[in-house]
C-alpha positions in Angstrom: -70.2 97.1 -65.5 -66.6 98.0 -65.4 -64.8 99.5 -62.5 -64.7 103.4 -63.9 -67.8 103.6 -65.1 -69.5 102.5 -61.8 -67.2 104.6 -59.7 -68.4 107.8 -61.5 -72.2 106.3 -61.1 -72.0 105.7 -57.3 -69.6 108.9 -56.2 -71.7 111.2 -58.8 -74.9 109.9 -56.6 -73.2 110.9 -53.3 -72.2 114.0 -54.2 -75.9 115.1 -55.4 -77.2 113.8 -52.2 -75.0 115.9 -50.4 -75.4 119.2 -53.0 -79.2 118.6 -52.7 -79.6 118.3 -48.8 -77.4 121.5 -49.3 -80.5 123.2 -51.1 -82.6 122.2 -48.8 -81.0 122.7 -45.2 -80.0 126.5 -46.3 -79.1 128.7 -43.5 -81.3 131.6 -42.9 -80.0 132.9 -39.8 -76.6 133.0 -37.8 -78.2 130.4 -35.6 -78.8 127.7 -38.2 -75.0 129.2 -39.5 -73.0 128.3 -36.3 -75.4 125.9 -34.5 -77.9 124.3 -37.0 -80.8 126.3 -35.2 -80.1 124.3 -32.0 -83.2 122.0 -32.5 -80.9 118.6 -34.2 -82.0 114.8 -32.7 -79.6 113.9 -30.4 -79.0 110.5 -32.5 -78.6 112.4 -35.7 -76.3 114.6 -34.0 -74.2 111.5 -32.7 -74.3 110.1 -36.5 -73.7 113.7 -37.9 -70.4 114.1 -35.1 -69.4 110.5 -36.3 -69.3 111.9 -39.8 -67.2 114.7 -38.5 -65.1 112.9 -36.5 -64.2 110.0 -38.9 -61.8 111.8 -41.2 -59.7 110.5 -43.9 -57.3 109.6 -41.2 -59.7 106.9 -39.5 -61.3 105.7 -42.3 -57.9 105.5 -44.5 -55.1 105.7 -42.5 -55.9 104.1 -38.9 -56.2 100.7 -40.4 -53.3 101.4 -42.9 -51.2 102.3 -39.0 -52.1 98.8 -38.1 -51.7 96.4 -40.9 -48.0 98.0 -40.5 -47.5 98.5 -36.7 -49.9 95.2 -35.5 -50.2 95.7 -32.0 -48.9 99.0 -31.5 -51.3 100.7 -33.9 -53.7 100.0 -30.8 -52.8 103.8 -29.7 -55.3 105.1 -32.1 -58.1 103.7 -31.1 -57.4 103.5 -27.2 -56.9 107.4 -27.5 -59.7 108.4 -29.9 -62.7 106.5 -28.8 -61.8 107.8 -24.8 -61.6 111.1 -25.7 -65.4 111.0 -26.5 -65.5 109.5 -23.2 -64.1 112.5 -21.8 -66.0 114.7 -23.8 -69.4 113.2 -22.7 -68.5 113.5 -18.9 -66.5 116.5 -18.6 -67.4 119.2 -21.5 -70.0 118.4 -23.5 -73.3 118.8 -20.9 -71.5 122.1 -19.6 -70.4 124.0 -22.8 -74.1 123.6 -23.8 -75.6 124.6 -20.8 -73.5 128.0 -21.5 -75.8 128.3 -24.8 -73.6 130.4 -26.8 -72.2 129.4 -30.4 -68.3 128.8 -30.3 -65.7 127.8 -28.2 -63.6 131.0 -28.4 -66.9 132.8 -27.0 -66.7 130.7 -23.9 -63.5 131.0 -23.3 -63.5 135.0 -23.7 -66.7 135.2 -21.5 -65.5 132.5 -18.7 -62.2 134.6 -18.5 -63.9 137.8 -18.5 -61.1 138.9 -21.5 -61.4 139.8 -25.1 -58.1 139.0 -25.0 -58.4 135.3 -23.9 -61.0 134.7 -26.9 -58.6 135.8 -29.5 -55.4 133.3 -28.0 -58.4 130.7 -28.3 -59.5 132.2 -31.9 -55.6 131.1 -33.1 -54.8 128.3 -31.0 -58.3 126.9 -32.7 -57.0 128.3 -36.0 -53.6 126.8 -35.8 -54.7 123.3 -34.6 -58.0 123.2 -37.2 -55.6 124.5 -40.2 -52.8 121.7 -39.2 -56.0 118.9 -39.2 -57.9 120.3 -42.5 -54.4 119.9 -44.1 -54.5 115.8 -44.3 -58.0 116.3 -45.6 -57.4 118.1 -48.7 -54.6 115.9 -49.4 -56.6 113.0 -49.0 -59.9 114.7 -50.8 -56.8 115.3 -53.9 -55.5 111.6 -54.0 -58.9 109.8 -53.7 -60.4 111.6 -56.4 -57.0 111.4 -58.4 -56.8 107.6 -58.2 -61.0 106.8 -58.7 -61.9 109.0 -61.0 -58.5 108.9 -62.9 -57.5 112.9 -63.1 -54.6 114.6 -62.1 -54.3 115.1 -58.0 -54.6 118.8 -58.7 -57.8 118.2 -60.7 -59.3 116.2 -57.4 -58.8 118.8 -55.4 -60.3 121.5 -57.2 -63.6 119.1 -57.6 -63.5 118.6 -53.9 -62.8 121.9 -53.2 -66.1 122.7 -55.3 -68.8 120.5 -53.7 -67.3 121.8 -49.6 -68.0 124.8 -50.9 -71.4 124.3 -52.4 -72.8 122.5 -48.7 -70.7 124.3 -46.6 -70.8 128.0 -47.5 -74.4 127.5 -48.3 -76.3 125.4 -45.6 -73.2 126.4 -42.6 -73.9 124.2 -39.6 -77.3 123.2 -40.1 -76.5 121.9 -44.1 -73.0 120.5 -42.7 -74.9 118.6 -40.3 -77.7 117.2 -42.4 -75.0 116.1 -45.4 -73.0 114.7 -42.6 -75.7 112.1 -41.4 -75.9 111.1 -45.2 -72.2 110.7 -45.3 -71.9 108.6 -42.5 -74.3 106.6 -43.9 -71.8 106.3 -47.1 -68.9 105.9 -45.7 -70.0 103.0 -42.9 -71.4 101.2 -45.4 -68.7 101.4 -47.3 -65.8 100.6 -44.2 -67.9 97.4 -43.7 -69.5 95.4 -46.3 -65.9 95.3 -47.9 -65.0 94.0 -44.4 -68.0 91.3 -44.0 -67.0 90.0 -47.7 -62.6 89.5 -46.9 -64.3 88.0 -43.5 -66.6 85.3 -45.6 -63.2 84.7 -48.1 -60.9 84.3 -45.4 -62.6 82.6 -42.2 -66.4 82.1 -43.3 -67.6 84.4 -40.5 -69.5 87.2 -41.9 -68.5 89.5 -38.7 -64.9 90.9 -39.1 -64.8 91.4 -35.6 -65.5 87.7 -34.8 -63.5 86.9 -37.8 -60.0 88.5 -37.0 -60.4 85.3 -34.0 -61.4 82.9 -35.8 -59.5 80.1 -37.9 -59.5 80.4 -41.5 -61.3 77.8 -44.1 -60.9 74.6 -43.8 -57.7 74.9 -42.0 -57.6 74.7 -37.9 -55.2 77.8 -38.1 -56.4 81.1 -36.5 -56.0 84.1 -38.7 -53.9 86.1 -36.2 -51.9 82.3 -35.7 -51.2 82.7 -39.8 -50.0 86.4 -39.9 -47.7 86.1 -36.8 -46.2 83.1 -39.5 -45.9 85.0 -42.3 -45.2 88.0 -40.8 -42.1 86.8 -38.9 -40.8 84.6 -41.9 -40.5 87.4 -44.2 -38.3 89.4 -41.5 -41.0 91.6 -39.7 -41.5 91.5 -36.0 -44.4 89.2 -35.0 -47.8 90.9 -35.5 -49.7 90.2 -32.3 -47.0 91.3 -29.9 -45.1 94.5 -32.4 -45.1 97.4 -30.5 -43.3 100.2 -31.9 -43.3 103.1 -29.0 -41.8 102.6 -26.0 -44.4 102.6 -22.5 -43.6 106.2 -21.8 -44.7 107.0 -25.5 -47.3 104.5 -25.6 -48.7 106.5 -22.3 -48.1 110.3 -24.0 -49.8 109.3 -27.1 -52.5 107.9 -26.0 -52.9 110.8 -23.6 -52.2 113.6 -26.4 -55.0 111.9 -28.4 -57.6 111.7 -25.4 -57.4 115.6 -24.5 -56.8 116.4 -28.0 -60.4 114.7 -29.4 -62.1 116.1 -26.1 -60.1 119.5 -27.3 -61.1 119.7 -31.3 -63.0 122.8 -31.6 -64.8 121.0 -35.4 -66.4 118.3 -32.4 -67.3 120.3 -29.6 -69.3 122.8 -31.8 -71.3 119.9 -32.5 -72.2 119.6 -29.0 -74.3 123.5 -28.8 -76.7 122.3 -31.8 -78.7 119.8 -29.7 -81.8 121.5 -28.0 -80.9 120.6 -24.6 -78.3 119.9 -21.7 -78.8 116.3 -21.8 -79.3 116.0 -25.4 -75.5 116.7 -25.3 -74.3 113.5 -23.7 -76.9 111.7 -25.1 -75.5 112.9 -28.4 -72.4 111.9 -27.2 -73.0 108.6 -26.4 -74.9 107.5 -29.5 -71.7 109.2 -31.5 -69.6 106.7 -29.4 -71.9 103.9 -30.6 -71.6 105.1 -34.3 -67.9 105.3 -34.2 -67.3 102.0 -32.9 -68.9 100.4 -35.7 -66.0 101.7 -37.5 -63.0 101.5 -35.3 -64.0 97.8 -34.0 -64.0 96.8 -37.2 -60.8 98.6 -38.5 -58.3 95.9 -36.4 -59.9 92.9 -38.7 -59.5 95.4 -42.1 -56.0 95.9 -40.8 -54.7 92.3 -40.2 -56.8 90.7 -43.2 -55.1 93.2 -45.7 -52.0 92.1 -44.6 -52.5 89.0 -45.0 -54.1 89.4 -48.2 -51.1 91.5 -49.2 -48.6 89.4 -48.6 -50.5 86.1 -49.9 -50.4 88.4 -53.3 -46.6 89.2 -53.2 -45.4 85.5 -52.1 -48.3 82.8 -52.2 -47.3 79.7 -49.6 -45.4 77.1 -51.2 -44.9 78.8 -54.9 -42.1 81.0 -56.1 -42.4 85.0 -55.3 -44.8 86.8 -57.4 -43.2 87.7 -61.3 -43.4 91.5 -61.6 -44.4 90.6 -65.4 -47.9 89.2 -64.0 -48.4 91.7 -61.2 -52.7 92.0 -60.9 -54.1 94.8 -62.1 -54.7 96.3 -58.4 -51.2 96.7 -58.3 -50.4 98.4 -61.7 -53.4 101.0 -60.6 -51.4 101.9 -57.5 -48.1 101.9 -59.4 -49.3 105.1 -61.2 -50.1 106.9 -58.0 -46.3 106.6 -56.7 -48.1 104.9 -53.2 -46.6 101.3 -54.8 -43.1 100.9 -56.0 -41.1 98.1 -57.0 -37.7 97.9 -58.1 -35.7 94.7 -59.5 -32.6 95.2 -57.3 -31.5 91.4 -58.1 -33.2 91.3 -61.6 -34.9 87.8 -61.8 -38.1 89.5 -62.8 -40.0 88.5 -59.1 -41.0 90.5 -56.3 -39.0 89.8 -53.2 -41.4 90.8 -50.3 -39.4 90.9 -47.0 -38.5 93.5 -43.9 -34.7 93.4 -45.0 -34.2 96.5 -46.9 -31.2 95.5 -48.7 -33.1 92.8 -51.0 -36.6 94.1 -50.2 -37.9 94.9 -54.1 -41.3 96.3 -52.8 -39.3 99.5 -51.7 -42.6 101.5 -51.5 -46.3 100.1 -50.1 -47.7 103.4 -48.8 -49.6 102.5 -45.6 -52.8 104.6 -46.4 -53.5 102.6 -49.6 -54.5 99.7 -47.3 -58.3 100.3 -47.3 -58.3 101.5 -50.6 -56.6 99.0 -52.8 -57.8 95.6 -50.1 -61.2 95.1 -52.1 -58.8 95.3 -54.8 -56.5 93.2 -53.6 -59.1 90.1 -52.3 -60.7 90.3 -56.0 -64.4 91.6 -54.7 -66.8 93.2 -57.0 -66.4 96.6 -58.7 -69.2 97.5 -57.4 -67.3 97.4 -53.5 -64.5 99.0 -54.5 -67.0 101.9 -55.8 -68.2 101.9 -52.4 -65.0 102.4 -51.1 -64.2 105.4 -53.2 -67.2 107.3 -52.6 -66.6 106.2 -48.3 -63.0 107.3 -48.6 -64.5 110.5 -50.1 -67.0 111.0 -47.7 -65.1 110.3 -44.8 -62.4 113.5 -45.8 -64.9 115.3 -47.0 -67.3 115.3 -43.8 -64.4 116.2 -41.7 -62.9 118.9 -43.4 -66.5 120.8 -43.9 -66.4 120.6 -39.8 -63.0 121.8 -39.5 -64.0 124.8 -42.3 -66.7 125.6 -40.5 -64.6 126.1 -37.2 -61.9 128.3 -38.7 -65.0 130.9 -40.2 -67.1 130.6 -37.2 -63.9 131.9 -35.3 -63.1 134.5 -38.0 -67.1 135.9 -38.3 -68.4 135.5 -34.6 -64.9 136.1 -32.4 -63.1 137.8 -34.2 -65.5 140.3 -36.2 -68.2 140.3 -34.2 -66.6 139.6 -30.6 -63.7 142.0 -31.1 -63.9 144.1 -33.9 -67.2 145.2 -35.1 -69.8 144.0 -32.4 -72.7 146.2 -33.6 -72.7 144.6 -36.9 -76.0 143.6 -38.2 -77.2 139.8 -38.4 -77.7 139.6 -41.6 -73.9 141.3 -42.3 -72.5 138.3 -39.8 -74.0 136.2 -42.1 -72.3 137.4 -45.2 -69.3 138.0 -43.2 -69.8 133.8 -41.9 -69.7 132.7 -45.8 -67.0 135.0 -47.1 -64.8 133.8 -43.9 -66.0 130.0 -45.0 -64.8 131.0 -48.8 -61.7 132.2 -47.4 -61.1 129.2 -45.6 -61.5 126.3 -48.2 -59.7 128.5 -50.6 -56.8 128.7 -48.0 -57.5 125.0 -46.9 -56.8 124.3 -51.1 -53.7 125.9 -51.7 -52.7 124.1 -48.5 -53.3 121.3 -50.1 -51.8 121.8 -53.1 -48.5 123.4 -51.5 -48.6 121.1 -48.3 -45.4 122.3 -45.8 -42.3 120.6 -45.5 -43.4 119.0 -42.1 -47.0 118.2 -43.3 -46.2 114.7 -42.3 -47.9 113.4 -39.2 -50.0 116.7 -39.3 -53.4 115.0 -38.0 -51.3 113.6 -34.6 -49.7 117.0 -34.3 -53.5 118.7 -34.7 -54.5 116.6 -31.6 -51.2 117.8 -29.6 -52.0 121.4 -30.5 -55.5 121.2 -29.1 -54.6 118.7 -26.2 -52.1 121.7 -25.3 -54.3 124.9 -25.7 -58.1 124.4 -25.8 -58.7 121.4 -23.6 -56.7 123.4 -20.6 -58.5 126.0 -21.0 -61.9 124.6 -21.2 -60.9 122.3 -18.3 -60.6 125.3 -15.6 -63.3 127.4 -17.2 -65.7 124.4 -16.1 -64.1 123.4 -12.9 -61.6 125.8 -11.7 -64.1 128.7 -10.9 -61.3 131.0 -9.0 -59.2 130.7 -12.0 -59.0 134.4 -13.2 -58.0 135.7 -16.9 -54.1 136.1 -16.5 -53.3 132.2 -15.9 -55.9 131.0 -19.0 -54.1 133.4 -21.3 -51.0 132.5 -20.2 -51.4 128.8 -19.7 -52.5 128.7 -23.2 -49.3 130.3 -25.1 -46.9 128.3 -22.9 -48.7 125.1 -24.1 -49.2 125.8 -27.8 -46.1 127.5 -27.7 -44.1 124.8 -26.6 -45.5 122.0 -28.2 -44.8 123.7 -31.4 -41.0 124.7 -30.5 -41.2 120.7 -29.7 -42.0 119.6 -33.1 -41.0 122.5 -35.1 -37.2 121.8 -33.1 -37.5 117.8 -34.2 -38.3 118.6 -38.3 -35.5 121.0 -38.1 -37.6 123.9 -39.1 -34.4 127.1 -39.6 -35.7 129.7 -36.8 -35.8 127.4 -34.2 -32.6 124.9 -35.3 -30.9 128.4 -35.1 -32.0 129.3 -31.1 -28.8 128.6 -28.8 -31.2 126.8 -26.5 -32.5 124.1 -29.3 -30.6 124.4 -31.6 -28.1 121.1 -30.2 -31.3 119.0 -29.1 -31.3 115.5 -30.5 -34.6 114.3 -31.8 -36.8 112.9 -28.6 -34.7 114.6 -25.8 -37.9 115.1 -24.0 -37.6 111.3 -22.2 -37.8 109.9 -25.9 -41.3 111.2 -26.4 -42.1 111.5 -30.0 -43.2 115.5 -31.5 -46.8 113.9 -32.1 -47.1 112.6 -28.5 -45.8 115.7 -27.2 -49.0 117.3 -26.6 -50.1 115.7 -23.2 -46.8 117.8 -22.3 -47.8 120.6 -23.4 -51.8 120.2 -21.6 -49.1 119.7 -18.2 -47.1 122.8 -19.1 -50.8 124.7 -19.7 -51.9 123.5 -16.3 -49.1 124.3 -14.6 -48.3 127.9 -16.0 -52.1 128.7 -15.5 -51.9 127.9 -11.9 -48.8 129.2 -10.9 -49.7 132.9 -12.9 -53.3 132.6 -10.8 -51.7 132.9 -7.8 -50.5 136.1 -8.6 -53.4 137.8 -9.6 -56.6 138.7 -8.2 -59.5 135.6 -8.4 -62.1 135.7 -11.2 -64.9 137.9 -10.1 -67.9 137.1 -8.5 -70.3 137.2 -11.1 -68.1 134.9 -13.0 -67.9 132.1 -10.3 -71.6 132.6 -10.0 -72.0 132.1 -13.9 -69.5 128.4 -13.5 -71.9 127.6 -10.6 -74.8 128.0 -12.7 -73.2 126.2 -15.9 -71.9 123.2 -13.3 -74.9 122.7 -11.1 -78.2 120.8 -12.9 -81.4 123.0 -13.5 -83.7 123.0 -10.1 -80.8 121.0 -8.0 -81.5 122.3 -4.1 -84.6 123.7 -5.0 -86.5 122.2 -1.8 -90.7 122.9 -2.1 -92.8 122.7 1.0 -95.9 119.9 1.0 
């Protein structure tokens, strides 16, 4: 069966799946809304967070970061996977021992301040709107290149089935289409990934097969691309790092206390029935996410190799742009491929000097995509991939939507501005807000901003800055009072976006006497998208030195962190 055909079979079949467990998981009450009734397994709740968690960005663009960056790509993973380390040992038990539904409402109830809910309500808003962007852009050019519309076209379909299982089922359908997309899109990362594994090394494990030699050759495949790599020009692949140690450190950081900060994750953590459900949860979504990002460094380094075997084969002339495979005249359509004869003998020269390079454009995201393409497998893989790609942006950005309402509905409307309203007008008010938001999240994607690039890094620096402060003395600070949250929080956000806003030369802040000069990186070289382990020190600090200042949380308060820190029954001595 040809490639179309099965591609609108298999995508067509996900997307009923996730419509139908829609149907069937609706919402009823704000409970199953926000917090899917708080009665989800613990392991379906670590698969239903991996679902969340893997966005377009890890199952498109981490491997895409190293194919190009080799070694230095290693960030991502090093800082994504130990934020869930930090999330199962530092927030996740305690934020659902609190019991309520959001993280704004534990923030305005630890601090004791209406006020300190709504800073959380838009730092979560800001940093969830910066992260849903990338989705809809990838939703929009998956759909574009599989099912051959226009990227507008894409969107609009994605746009449709969020918000038939999102404004529908809320948390509870959200979570129960998210165990069925993980499902797609894992399958989907890794059978391409045991097939180029066979091809290349005859190990059916990628993991085991990014060390092992390739067939019938005593060469090991990391040995091969190092070769290739460096004879076309590029910096060998094993040892390439592109930041600097003081960047390397920031980003890492900044992605750490950003996951452990991402409002569209923690939530996950109040829908499991109990305390320890939570980091059991946890763990098991650590588990299902390493599937993934261990097997992401083979995708990465096979692809390459595979890409470059394509362009210039060992020991026969560069590839003639007249025979170019048909993988490549797909991706030539997109714009994400682009050649140009700059010598004109009809062949593409491959290479890392730009003045002779022909390949002028290989879009790192289309990496995943295009390698079943690339390493000839079946059409019925490269199907797969589609509807994982799909599934993988659209998982995420139904968590992300679901944040941005939850914060509108419960915090704002109900916390702040109407609290006697009735259940069943929250409700409405929950769906609108969710209606509001993909419709928002859409024209965001199709009028992205002029510094949309690098927007999922900079989501993680906003939330590193902001939330993961705040939540961070809320649990273990119990003195801290109201006045050094609040303002620990704007310092952070606000100077972690004067940091990036300053380096994209966006006109109100290029014009301030005080920035206006900066070069790019003054900040010890660290890059805008690292910046936000600064911005979490700049939070701490401000918080701290404010507190002193003003009079300690009250008692009742430091009781409630007491009861939220210390296990049920612990010092409860009984006489025998």
């Amino acid at each position: 069966m040809e490639l179309q055909t099965l591609t609108y079979i298999i995508v067509g079949l996900t997307f009923a799946i996730y419509i139908g467990i829609a149907f069937w998981a609706r919402a009823g009450s704000t409970k199953e809304f926000y917090v899917a009734g708080g009665g989800v397994h613990p392991v379906a709740n670590g698969m239903a967070t991996a679902a969340d968690w893997m966005s377009a960005a890890s199952f498109i663009g981490m491997a895409g970061l190293i194919a190009f960056f080799g070694y230095g790509g290693s960030v991502f993973l090093m800082g994504w996977t130990g934020g869930y380390v930090l999330l199962a040992l530092l927030l996740a038990p305690y934020l659902r021992k609190f019991g309520k539904f959001t993280v704004p409402e534990f923030i305005g109830d630890r601090f004791y301040s209406r006020t300190a809910r709504i800073v959380a309500v838009v730092c979560l808003i800001l940093a969830s709107v910066t992260y849903v962007i990338g989705q809809m852009k990838g939703i929009g050019v998956a759909f574009s290149r599989f099912l051959e519309v226009k990227y507008e076209v894409g969107l609009l379909i994605g746009m449709c089935i969020v918000f038939f299982y999102s404004v529908m089922g809320g948390m509870k359908g959200i979570t129960y289409t998210q165990i069925a997309q993980y499902v797609v899109l894992i399958f989907a990362y890794t059978i391409p990934a045991v097939f180029i594994s066979l091809n290349l090394t005859g190990n059916p494990i990628p993991q085991l097969g990014l060390g092992s030699t390739l067939v019938g050759t005593d060469t090991f495949l990391l040995d091969k691309l190092d070769q290739v790599v460096t004879e076309l020009g590029w910096a060998e692949y094993t040892t390439q790092a592109r930041l600097s140690h003081v960047n390397m450190f920031a980003y890492t950081m900044s992605l750490m206390i950003g996951t452990a900060g991402l409002p569209h994750v923690i939530i996950r953590f109040f829908t499991v029935p109990k305390v320890k459900d939570a980091r059991t949860s946890a763990g098991w979504a650590l588990v299902f996410i390493a599937i993934l990002y261990t097997t992401a460094p083979a995708v990465a380094g096979m692809a390459r190799l595979n890409l470059i075997n394509t362009m210039a084969p060992e020991g026969q002339e560069q590839l003639a742009y007249a025979e170019r495979p048909q993988w490549f005249k797909n991706w030539e359509k997109t714009g994400l491929l682009k050649f140009e004869d700059k010598n004109n003998d009809g062949r593409i020269n491959y290479e890392a000097n730009k003045e002779t390079n022909e390949l002028v454009k290989v879009d790192r995201d289309i990496m995943v995509l295009a390698n079943p393409e690339i390493a000839k497998l079946p059409n019925w893989v490269i199907a797969l991939v589609a509807a994982g790609g799909l599934a993988a942006a659209l998982s995420t950005a139904a968590g992300l939507l679901l944040a941005i309402s939850s914060a509108i509905s419960h915090d704002l409307l109900k916390g702040v501005i109407k609290p006697d309203i009735s259940e069943k007008q929250e409700l409405m008010a929950s769906r609108i807000a969710m209606a509001g938001a993909i419709a928002f999240a859409g024209y965001l994607g199709f009028n992205p901003p002029d510094f949309a690039a690098g927007t999922v890094a900079l989501a993680f620096g906003l939330a590193a800055s902001s939330i993961f402060p705040a939540l961070m003395m809320g649990i273990f600070s119990k003195k801290m009072n109201r006045e050094g949250a609040i303002a620990g929080m704007v310092a952070g956000i606000s100077v972690t976006l004067l940091y990036v806003f300053q380096h994209k030369g966006i006109m109100f802040v290029k014009s301030t006497a005080f920035l206006g000069d900066m070069p790019p990186n003054w900040f010890f070289g660290i890059e805008p998208n690292a910046f936000g382990a600064i911005g979490a020190l700049v939070n701490f600090t401000v918080a701290f030195i404010v507190y002193r200042r003003f009079s300690e949380a009250p008692q009742d308060v430091q009781d409630m962190v007491e009861n939220i820190r210390v296990p049920a029954g612990a010092g409860q001595a009984q006489d025998h």
